[in-house]
N, C-alpha and C positions, 0 to 999 in steps of 0.2 A: 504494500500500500504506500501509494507517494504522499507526501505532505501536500497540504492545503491549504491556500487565504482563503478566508471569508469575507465577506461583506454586509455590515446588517444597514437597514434603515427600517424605518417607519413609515405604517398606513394607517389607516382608515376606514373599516369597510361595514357597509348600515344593510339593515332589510328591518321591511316591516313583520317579517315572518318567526324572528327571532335571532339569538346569538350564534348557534353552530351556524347560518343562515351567512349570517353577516362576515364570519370567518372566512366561509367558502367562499363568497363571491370578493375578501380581498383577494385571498390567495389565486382564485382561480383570474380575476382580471389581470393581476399582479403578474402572473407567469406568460402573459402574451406579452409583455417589453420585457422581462426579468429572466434571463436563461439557469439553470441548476440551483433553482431555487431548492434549499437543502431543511426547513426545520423554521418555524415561528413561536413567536411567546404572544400568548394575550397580557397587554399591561395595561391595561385597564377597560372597562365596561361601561358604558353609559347607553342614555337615553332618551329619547324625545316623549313628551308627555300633551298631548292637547286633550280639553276639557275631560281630565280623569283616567283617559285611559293613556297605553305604552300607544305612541304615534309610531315608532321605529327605533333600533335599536342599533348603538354603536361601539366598533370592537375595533379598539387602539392595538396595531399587535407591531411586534419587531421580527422584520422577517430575516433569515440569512440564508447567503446564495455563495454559490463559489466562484472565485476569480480564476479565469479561464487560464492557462498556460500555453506560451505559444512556442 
């Protein structure tokens, strides 16, 4: 196994449908510009709230991918 840089940043990804919801659609948007994208952290959870209910839900996560070797 050869050594490896990584690369992390940060997204954003919402649904109205819920949190696994909102994971996937960062992640899966994420990997159409982001190639070897390797492993995420959710670091934090929020939400949208209009008159009482959850409006949409938001999932701050850090993603890491690998730096390609040329």
């Amino acid at each position: 196994m050869s050594d490896h840089v990584y690369k992390i940043v940060e997204i954003v990804g919402t649904s109205k449908l819920g949190v696994d919801d909102a994971i996937r659609n960062a992640i899966e948007t994420s990997a159409k510009s982001i190639r070897h994208i390797s492993w995420f952290e959710v670091t934090k959870t929020t939400g949208h709230v209009v008159d009482g209910k959850v409006e949409h839900f938001q999932v701050t996560l850090k993603i890491g991918f690998r730096i390609e070797d040329e």
